[in-house]
N, CA and C atoms of all chains as a GROMACS GRO file, in nm:
protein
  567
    1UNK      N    1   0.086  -0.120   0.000
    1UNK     CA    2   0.000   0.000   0.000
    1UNK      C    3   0.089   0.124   0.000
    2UNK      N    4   0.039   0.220  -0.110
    2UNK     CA    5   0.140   0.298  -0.110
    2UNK      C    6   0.105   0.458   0.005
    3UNK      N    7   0.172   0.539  -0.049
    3UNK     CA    8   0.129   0.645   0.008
    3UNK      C    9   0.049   0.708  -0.037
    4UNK      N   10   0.016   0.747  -0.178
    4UNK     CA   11  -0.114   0.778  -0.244
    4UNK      C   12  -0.237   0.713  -0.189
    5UNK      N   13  -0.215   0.621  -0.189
    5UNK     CA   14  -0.374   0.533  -0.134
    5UNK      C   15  -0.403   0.582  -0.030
    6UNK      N   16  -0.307   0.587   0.026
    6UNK     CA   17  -0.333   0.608   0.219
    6UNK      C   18  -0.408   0.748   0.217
    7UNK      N   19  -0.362   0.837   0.134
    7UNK     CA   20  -0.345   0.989   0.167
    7UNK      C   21  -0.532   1.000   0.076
    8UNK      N   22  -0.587   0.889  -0.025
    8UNK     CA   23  -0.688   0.920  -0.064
    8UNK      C   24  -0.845   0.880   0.020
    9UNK      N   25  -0.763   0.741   0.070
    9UNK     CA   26  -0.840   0.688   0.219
    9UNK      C   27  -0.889   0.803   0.309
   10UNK      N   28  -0.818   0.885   0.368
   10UNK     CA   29  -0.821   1.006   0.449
   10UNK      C   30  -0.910   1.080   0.392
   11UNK      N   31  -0.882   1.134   0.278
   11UNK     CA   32  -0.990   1.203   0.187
   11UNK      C   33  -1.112   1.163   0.154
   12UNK      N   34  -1.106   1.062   0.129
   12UNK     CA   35  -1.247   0.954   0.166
   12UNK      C   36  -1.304   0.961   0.250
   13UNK      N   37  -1.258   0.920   0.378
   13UNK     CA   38  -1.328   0.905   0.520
   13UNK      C   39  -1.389   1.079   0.593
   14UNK      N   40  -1.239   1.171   0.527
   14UNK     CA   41  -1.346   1.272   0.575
   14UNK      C   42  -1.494   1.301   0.501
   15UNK      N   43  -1.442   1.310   0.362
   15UNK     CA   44  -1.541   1.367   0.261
   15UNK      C   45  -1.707   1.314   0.305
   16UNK      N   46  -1.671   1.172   0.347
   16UNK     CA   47  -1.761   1.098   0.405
   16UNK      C   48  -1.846   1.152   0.538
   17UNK      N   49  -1.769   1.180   0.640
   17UNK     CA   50  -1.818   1.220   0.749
   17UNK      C   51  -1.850   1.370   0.691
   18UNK      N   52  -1.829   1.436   0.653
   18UNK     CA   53  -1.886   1.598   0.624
   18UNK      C   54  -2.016   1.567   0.574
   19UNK      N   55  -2.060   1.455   0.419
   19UNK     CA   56  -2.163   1.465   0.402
   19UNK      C   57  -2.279   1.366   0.496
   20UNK      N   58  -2.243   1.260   0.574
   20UNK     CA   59  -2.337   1.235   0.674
   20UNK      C   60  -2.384   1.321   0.778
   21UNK      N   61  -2.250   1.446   0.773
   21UNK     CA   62  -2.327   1.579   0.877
   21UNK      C   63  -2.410   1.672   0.852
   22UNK      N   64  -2.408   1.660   0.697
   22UNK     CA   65  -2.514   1.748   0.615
   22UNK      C   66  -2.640   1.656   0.607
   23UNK      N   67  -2.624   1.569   0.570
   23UNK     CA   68  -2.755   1.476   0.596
   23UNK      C   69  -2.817   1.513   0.721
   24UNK      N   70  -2.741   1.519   0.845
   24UNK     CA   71  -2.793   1.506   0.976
   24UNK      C   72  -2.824   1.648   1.013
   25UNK      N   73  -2.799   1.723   0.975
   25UNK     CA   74  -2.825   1.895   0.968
   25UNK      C   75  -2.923   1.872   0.847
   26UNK      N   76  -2.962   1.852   0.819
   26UNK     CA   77  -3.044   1.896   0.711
   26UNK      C   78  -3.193   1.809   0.786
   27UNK      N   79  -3.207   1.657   0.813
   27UNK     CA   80  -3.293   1.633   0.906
   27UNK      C   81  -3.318   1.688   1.022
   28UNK      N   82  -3.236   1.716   1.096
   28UNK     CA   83  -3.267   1.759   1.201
   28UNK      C   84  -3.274   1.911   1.237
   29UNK      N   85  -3.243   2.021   1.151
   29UNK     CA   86  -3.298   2.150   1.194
   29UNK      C   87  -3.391   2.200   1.234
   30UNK      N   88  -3.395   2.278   1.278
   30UNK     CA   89  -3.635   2.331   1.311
   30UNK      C   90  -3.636   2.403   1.233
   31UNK      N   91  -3.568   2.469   1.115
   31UNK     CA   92  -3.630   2.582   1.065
   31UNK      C   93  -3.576   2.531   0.892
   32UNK      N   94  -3.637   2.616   0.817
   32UNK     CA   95  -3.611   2.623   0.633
   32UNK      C   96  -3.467   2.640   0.588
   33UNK      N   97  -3.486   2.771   0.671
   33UNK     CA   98  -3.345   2.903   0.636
   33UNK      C   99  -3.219   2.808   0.752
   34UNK      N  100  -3.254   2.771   0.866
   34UNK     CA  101  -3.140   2.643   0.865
   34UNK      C  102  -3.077   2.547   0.870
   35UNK      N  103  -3.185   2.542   0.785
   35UNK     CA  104  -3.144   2.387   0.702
   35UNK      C  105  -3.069   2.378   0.578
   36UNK      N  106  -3.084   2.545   0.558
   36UNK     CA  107  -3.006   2.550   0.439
   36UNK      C  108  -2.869   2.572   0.455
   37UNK      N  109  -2.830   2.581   0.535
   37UNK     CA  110  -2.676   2.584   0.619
   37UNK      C  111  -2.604   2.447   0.619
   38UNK      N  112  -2.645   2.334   0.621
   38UNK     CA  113  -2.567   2.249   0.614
   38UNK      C  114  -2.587   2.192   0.450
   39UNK      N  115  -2.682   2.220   0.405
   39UNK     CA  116  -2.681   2.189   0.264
   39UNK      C  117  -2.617   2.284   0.194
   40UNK      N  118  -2.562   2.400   0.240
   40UNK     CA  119  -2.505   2.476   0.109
   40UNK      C  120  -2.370   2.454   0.140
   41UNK      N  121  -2.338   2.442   0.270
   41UNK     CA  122  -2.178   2.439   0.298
   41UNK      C  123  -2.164   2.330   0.323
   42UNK      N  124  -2.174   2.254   0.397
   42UNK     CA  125  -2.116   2.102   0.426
   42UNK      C  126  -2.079   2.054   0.330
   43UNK      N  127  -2.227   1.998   0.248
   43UNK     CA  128  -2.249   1.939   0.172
   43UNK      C  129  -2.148   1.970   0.043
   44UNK      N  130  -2.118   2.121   0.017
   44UNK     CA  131  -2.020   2.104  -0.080
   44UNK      C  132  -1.889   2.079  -0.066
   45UNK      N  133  -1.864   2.094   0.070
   45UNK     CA  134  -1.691   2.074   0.102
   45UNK      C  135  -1.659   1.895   0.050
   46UNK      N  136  -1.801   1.820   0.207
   46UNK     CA  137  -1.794   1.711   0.151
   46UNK      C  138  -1.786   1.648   0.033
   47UNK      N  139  -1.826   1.687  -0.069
   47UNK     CA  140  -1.838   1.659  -0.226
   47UNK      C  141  -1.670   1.654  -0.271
   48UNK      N  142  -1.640   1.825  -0.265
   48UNK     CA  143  -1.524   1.818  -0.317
   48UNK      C  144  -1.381   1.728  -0.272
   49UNK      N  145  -1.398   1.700  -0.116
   49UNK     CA  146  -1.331   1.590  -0.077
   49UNK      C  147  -1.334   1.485  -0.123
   50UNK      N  148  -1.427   1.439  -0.166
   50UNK     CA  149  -1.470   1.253  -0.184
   50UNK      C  150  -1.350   1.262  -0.302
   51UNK      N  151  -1.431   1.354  -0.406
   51UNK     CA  152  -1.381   1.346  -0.537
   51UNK      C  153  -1.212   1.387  -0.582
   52UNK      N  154  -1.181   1.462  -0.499
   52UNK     CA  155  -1.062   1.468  -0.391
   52UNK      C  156  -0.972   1.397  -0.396
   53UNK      N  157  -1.024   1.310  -0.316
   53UNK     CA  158  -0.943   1.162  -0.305
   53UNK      C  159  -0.972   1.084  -0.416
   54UNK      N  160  -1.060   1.067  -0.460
   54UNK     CA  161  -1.011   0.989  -0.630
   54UNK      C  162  -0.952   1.066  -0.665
   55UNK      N  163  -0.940   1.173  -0.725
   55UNK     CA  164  -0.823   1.251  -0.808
   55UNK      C  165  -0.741   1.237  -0.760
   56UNK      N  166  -0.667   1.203  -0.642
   56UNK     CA  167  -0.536   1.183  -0.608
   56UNK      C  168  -0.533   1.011  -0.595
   57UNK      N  169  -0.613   0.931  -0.615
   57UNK     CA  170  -0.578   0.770  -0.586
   57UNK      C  171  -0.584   0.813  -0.769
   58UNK      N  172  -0.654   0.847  -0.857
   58UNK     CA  173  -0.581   0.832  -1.003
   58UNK      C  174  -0.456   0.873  -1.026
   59UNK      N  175  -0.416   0.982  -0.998
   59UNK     CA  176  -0.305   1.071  -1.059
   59UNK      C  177  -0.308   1.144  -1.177
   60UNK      N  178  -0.216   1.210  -1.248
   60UNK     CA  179  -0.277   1.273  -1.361
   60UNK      C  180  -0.305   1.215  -1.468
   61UNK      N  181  -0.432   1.237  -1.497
   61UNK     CA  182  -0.485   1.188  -1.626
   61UNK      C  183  -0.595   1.223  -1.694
   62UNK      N  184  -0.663   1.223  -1.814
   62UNK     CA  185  -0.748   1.297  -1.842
   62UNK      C  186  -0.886   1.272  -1.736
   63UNK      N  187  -0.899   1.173  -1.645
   63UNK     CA  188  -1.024   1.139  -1.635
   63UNK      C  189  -0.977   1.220  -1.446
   64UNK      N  190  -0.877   1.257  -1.442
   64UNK     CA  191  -0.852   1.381  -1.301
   64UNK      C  192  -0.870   1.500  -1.378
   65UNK      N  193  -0.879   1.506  -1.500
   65UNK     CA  194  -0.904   1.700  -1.574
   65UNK      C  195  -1.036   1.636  -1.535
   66UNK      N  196  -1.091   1.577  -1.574
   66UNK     CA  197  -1.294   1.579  -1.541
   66UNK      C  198  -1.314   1.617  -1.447
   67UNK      N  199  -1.279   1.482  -1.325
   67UNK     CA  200  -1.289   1.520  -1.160
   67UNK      C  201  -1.300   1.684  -1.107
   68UNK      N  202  -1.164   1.727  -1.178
   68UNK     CA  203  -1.132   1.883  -1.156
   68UNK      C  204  -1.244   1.961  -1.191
   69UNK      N  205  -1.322   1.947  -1.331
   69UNK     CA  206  -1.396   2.047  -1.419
   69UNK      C  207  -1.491   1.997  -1.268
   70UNK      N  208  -1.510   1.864  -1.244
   70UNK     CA  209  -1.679   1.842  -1.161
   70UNK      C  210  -1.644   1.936  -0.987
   71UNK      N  211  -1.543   1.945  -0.952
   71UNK     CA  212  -1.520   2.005  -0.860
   71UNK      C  213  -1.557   2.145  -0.838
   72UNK      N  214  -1.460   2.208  -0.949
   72UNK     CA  215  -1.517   2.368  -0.943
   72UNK      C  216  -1.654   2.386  -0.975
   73UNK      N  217  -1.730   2.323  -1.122
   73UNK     CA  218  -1.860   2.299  -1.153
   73UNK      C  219  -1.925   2.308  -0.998
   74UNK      N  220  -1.938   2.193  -0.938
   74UNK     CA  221  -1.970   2.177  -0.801
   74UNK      C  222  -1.959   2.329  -0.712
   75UNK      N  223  -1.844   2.344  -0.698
   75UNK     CA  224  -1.809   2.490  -0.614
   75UNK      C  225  -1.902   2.571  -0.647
   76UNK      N  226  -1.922   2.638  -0.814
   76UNK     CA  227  -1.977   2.738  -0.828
   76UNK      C  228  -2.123   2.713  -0.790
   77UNK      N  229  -2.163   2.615  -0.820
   77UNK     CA  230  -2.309   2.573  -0.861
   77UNK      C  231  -2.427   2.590  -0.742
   78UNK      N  232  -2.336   2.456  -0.682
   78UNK     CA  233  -2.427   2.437  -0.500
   78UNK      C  234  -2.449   2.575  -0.423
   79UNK      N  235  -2.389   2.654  -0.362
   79UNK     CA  236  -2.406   2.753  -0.293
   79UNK      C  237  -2.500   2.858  -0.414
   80UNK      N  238  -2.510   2.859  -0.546
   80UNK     CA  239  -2.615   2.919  -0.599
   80UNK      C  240  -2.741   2.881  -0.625
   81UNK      N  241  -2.727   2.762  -0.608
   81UNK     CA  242  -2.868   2.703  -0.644
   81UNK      C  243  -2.922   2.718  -0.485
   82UNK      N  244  -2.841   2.709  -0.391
   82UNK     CA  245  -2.870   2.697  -0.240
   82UNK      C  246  -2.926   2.872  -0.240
   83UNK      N  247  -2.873   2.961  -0.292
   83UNK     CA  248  -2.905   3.087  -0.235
   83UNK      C  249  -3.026   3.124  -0.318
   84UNK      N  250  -3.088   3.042  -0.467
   84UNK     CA  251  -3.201   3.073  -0.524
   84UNK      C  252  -3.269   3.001  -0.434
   85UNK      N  253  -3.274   2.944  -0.378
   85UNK     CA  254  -3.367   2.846  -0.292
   85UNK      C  255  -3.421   2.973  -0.180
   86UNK      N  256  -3.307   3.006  -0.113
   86UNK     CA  257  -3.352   3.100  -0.039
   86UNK      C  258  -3.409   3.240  -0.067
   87UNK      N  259  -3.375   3.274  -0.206
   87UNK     CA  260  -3.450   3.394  -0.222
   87UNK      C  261  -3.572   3.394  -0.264
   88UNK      N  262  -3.648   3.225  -0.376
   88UNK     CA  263  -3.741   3.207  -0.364
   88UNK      C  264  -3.844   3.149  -0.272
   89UNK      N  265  -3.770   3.104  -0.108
   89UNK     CA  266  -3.874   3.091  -0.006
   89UNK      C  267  -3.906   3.240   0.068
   90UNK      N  268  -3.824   3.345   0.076
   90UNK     CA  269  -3.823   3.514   0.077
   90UNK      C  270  -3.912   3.568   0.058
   91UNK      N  271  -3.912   3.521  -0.114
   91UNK     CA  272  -4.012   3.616  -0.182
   91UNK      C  273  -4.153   3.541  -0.167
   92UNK      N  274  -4.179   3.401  -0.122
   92UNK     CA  275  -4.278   3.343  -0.095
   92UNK      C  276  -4.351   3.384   0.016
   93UNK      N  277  -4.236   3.421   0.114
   93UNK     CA  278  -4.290   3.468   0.303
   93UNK      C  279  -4.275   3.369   0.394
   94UNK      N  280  -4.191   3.281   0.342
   94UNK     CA  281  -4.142   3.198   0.449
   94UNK      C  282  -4.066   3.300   0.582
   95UNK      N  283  -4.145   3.278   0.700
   95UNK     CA  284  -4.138   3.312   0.795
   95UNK      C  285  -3.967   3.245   0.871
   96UNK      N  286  -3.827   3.360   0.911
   96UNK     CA  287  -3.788   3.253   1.025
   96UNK      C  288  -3.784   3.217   1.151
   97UNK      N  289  -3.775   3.100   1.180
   97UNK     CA  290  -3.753   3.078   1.308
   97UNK      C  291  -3.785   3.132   1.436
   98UNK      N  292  -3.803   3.148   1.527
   98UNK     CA  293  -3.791   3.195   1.680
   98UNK      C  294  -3.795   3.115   1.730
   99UNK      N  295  -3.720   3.146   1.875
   99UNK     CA  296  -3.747   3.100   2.021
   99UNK      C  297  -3.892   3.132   2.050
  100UNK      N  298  -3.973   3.026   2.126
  100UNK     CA  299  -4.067   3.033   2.198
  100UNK      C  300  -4.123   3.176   2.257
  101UNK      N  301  -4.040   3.197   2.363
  101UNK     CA  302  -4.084   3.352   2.449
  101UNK      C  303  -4.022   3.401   2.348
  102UNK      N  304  -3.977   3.468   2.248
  102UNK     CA  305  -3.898   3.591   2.156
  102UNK      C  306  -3.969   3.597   2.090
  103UNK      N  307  -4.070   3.506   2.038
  103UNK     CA  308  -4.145   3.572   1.936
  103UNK      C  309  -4.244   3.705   1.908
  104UNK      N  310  -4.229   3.780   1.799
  104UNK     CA  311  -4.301   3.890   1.811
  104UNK      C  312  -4.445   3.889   1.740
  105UNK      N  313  -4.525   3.898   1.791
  105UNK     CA  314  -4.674   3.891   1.769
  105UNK      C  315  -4.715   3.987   1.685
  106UNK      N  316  -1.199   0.035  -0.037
  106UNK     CA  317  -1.240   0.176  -0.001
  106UNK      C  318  -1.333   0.243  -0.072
  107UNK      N  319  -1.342   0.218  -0.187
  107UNK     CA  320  -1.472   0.284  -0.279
  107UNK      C  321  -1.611   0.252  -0.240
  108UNK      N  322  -1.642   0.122  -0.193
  108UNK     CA  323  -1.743   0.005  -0.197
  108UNK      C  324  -1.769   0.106  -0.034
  109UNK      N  325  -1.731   0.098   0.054
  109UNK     CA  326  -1.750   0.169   0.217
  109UNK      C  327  -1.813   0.274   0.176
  110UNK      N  328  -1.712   0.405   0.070
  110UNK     CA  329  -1.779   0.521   0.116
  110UNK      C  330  -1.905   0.536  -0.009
  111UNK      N  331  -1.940   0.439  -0.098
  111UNK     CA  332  -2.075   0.434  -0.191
  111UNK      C  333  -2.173   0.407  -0.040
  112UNK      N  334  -2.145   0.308   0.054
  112UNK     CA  335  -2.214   0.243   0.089
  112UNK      C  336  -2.284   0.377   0.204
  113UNK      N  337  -2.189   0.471   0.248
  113UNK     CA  338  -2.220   0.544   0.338
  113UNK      C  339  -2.289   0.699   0.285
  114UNK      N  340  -2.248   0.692   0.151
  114UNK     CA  341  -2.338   0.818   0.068
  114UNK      C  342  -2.474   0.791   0.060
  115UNK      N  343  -2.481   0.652   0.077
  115UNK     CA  344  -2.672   0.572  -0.016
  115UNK      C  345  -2.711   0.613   0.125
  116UNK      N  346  -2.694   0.562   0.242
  116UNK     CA  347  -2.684   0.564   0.438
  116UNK      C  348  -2.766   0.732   0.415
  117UNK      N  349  -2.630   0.837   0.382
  117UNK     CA  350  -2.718   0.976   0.391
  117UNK      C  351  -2.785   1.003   0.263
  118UNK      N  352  -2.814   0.990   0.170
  118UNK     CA  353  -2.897   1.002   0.099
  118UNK      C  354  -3.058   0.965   0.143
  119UNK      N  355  -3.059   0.853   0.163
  119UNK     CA  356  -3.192   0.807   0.266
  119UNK      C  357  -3.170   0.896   0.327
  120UNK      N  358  -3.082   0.936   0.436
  120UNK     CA  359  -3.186   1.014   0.556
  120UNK      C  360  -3.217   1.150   0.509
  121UNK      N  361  -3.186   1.248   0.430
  121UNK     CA  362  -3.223   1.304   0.316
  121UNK      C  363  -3.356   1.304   0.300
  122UNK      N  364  -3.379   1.182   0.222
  122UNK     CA  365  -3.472   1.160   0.173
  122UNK      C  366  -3.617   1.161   0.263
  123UNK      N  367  -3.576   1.147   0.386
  123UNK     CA  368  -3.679   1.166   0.499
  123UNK      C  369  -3.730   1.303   0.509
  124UNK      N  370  -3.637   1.403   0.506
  124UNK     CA  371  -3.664   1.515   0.511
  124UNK      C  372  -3.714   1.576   0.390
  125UNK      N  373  -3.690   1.508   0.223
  125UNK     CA  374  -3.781   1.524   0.104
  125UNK      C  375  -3.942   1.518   0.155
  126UNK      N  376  -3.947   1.358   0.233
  126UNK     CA  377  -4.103   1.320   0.215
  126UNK      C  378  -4.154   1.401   0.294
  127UNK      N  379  -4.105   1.409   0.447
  127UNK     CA  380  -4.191   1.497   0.534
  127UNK      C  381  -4.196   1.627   0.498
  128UNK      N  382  -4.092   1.715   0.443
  128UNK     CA  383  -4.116   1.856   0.477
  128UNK      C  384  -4.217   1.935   0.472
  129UNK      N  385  -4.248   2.033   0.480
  129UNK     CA  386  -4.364   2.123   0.560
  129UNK      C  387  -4.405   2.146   0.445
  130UNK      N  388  -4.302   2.217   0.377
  130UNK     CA  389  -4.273   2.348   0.287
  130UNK      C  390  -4.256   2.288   0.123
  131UNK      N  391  -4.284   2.339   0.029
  131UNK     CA  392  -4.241   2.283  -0.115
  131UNK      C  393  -4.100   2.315  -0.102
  132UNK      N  394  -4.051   2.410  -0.077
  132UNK     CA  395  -3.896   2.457  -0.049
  132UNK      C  396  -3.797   2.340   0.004
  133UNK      N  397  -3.854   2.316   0.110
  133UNK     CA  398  -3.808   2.212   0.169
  133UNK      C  399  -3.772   2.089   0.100
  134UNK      N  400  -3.860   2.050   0.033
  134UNK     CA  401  -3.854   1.940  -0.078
  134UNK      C  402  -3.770   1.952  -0.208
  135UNK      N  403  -3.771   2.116  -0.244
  135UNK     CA  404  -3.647   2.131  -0.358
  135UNK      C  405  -3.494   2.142  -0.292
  136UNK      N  406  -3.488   2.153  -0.178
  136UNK     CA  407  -3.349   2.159  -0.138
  136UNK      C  408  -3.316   2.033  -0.109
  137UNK      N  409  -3.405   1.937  -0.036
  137UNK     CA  410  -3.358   1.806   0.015
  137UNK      C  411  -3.309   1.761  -0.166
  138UNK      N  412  -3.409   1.751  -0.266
  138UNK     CA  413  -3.360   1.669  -0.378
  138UNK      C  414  -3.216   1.725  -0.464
  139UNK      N  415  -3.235   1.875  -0.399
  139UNK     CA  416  -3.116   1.953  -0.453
  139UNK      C  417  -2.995   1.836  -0.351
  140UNK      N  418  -2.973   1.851  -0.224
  140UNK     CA  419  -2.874   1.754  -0.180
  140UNK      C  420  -2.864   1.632  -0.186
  141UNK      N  421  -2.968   1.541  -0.273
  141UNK     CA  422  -2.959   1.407  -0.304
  141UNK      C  423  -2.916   1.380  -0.428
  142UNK      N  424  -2.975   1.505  -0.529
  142UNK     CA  425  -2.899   1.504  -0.674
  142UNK      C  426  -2.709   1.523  -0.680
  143UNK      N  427  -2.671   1.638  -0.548
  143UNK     CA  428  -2.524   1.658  -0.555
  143UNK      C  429  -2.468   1.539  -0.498
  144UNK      N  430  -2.572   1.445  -0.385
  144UNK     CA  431  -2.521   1.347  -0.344
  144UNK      C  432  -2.468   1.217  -0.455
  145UNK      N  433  -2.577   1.231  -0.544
  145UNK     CA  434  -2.561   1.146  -0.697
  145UNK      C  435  -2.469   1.159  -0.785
  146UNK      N  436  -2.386   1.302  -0.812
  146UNK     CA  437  -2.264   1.316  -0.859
  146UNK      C  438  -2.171   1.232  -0.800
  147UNK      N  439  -2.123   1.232  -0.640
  147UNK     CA  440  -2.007   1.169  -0.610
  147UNK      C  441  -2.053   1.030  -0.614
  148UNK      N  442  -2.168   1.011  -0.613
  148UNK     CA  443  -2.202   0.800  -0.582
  148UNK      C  444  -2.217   0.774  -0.766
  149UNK      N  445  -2.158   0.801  -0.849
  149UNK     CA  446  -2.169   0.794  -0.964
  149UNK      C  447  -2.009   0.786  -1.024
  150UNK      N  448  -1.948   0.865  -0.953
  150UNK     CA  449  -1.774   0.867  -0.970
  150UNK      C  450  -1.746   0.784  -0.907
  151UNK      N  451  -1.806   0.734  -0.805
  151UNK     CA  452  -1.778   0.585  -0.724
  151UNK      C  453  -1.796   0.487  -0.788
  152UNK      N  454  -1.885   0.514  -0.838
  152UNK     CA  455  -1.950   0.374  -0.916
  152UNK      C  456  -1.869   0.320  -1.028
  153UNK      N  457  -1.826   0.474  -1.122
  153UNK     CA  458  -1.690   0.438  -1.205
  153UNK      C  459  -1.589   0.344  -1.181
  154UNK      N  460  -1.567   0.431  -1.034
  154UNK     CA  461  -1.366   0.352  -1.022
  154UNK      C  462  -1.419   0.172  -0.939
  155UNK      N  463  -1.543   0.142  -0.845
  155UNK     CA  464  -1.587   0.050  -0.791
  155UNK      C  465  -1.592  -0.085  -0.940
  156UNK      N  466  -1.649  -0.004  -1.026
  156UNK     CA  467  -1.678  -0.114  -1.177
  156UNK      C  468  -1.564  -0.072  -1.285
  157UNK      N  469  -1.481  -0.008  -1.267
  157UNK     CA  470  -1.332   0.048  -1.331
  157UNK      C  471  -1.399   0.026  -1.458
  158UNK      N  472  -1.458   0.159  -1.487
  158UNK     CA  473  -1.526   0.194  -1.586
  158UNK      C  474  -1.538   0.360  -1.590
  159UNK      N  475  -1.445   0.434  -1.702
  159UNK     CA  476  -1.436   0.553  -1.592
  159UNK      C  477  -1.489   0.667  -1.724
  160UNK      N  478  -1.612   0.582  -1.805
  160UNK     CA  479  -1.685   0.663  -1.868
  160UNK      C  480  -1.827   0.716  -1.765
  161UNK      N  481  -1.842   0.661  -1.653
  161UNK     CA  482  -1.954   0.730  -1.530
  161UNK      C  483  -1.918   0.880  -1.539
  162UNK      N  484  -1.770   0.876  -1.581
  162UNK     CA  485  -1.766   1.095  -1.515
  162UNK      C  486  -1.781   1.131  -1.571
  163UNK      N  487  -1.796   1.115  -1.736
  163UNK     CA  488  -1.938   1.178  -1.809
  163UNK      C  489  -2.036   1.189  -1.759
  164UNK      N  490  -2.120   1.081  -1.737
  164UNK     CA  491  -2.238   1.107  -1.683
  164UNK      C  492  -2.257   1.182  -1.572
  165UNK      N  493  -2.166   1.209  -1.439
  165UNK     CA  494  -2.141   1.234  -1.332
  165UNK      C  495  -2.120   1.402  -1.379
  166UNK      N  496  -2.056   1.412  -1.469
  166UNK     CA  497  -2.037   1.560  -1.516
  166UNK      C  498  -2.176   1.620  -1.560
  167UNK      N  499  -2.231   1.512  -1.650
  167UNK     CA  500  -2.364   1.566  -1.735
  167UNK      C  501  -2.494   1.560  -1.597
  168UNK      N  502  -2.462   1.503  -1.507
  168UNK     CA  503  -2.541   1.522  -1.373
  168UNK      C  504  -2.573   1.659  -1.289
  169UNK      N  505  -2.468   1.684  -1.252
  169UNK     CA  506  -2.423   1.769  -1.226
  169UNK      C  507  -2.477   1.890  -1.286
  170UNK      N  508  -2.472   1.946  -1.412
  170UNK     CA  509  -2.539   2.011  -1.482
  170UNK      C  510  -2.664   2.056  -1.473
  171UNK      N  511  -2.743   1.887  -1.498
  171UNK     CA  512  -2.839   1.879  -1.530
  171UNK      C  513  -2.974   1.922  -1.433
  172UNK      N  514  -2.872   1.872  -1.285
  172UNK     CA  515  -2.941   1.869  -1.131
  172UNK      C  516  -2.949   2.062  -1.108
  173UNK      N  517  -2.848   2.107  -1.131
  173UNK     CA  518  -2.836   2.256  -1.104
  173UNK      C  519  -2.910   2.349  -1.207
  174UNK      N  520  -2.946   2.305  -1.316
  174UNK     CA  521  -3.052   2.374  -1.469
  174UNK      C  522  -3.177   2.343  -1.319
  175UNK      N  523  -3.233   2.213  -1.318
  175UNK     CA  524  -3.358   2.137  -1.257
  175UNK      C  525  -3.430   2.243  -1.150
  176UNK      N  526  -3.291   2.239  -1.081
  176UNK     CA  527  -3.338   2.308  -0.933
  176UNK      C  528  -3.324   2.510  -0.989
  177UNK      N  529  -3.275   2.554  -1.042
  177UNK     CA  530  -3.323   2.695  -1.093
  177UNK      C  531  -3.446   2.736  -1.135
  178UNK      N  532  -3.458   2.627  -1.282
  178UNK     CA  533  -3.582   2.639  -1.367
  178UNK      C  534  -3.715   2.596  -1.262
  179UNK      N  535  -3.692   2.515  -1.181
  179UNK     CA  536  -3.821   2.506  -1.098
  179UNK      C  537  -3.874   2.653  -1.012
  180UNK      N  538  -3.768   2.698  -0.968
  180UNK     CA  539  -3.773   2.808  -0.845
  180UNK      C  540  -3.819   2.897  -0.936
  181UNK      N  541  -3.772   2.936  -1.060
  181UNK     CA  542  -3.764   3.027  -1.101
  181UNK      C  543  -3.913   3.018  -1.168
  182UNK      N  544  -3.972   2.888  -1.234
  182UNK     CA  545  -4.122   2.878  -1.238
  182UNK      C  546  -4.238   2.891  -1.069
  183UNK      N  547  -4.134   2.873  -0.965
  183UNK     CA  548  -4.255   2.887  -0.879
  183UNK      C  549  -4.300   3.028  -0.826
  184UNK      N  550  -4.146   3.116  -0.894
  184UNK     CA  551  -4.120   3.266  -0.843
  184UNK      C  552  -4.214   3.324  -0.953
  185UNK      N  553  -4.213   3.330  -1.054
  185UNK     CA  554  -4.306   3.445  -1.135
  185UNK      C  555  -4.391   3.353  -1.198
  186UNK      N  556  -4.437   3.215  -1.223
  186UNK     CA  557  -4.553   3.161  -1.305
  186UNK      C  558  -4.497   3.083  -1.434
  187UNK      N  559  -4.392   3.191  -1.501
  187UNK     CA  560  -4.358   3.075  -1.606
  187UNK      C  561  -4.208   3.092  -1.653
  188UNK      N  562  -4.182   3.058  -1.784
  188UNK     CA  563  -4.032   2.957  -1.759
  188UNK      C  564  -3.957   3.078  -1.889
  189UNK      N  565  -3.997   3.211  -1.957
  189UNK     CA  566  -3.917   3.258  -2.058
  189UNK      C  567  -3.879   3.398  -2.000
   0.00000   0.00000   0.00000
């Protein structure tokens, strides 16, 4: 086992745990607006890790230029499609969140 | 190592998917599928190197795309009525 492998394993296992925390933030929030917090950020770090570590268990080759294009693709994409989400629950009147006693009537 | 972390993307994808069926909100439901579609990019590049077949990152690329057009053009039909 070399050192590449090892070093893509790592990249793996995190990429892994980031997106089971977005899963688990995303079930378990009380509110719309944050829930969209672990889906716009987690969720993309996790992504770019996984894929991450395959690009480094391949090495260079045309099918790591893809990986690369799906990475940034990814980067730009998620956090915009995440922030139309939020400007069309906005403009809908999705209400956020409060504490119990804080709320204003 | 490929075969573990497919196995643990499908794991959160389901629970995901819990929060698709229940949510309150239609919103709710375009973001959960929005994070099950980005979840489908990386379990698709898995699937490549798992079946060492590494024409998937086409598809995985053309996913990708396709999931981020999906989730605009919807919002953007639920924001003003129609799609030009």
């Amino acid at each position: 086992m070399d050192i590449r492998t090892i070093i893509a394993g790592i990249l793996l296992a995190l990429g892994c745990f980031f997106i089971v925390v977005a899963a688990i933030g995303v079930v378990r929030f009380p509110d719309f607006y944050s829930r969209m917090h672990p889906a716009g950020k987690s969720d993309t770090l996790g992504q770019s890790l996984v894929l991450s570590g395959i690009m480094i268990y391949e090495g260079f080759s045309l099918v790591s230029i893809k990986l690369l294009i799906i990475i940034v693709f990814i980067f730009i994409a998620n956090p915009t499609a995440t922030h139309a989400v939020a400007k069309a629950a906005y403009v809908a009147g999705v209400k956020p969140w409060q504490k119990e006693d804080k709320v204003i009537k | 190592m490929f075969d573990i972390a497919a196995t643990v993307i499908v794991l959160a994808a389901i629970l995901v998917l819990y929060r698709a069926i229940k949510g309150p909100r239609i919103y709710d439901r375009v973001l959960s599928v929005n994070v099950i579609g980005t979840k489908t990019v990386v379990l698709l590049a898995l699937i490549g190197y798992i079946y060492e077949r590494p024409h998937f990152l086409d598809i995985a690329l053309v996913y990708a795309l396709i999931n981020f057009i999906a989730t605009i053009a919807f919002l953007k039909y639920r924001e003003t009525g129609r799609l030009d």
